[in-house]
C-alpha positions as CSV (number, residue, x, y, z in Angstrom):
1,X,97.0,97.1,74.6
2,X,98.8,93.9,74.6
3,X,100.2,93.3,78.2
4,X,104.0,92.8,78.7
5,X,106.2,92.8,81.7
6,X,107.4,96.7,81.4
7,X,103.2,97.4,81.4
8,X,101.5,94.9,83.2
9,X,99.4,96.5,86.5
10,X,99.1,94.5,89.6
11,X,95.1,93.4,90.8
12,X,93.8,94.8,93.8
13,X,90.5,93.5,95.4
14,X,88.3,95.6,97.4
15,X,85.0,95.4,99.2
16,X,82.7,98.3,98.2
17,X,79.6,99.3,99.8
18,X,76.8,97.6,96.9
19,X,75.3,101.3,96.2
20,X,78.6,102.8,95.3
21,X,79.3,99.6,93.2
22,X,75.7,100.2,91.0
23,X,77.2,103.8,90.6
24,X,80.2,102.6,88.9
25,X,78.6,100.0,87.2
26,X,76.0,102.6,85.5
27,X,78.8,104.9,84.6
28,X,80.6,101.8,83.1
29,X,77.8,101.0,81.6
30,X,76.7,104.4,80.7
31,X,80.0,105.4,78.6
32,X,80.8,101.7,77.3
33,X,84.4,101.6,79.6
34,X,85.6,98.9,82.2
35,X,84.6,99.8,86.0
36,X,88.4,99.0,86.2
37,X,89.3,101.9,83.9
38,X,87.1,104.3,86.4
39,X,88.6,102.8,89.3
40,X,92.1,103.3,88.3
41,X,91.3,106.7,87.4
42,X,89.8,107.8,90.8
43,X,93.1,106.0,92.4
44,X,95.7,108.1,90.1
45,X,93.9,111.3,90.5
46,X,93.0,111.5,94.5
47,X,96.0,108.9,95.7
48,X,97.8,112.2,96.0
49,X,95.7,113.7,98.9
50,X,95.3,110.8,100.2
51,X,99.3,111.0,100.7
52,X,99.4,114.3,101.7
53,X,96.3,113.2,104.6
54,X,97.7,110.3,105.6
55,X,101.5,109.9,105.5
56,X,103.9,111.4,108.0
57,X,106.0,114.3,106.6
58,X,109.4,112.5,106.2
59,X,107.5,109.5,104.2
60,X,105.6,111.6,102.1
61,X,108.8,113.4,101.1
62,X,110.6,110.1,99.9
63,X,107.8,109.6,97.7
64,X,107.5,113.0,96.1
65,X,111.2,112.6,95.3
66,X,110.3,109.0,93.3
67,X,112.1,107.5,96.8
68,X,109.6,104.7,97.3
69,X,110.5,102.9,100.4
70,X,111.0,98.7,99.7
71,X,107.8,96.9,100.3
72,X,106.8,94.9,103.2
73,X,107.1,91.3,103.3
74,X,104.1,89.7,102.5
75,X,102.2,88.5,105.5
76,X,100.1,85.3,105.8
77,X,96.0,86.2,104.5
78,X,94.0,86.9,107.9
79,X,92.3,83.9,109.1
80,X,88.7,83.7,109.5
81,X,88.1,84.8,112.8
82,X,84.7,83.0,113.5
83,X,85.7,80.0,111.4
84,X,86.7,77.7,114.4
85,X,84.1,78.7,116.9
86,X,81.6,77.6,114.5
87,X,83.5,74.2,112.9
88,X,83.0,73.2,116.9
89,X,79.0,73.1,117.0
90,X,79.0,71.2,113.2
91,X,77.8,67.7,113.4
């Protein structure tokens, strides 16, 4: 499918634990799909529960009426946190 701007999905990066990553790269491989298309399909079918577990009642209302709160402003990436303690004791 040819991407346009009514279709076009947004990228999210995650860190996985390396034997959950083989897993989905065997089932990729397995059944000749993207680990993409697997990922996106655990995250539409559970993302529910995970609603229902994690957001407070009024929240989770709004989005079960298709009210999706604004998002947050972007914030500034998280800095390294070790990265100046060790740029000290270099050269």
């Amino acid at each position: 499918m040819k991407r346009t701007a009514e279709n076009r999905r947004n990228v999210v990066a995650v860190r996985i634990d390396p034997a959950i990553e083989r897993r989905l790269r065997l089932l990729a491989e397995a059944t000749g799909r993207k680990q993409s298309f697997f990922l996106q399909q655990m995250i539409e079918t559970s993302i529910g529960a995970m609603e229902e577990t994690w957001l407070p009642p009024a929240l989770l209302a709004q989005v079960r009426d298709g009210k999706l709160p604004p998002p947050e402003p972007a914030r500034a990436a998280t800095t390294d946190l070790f990265g100046d303690l060790f740029a000290e004791h270099e050269g």
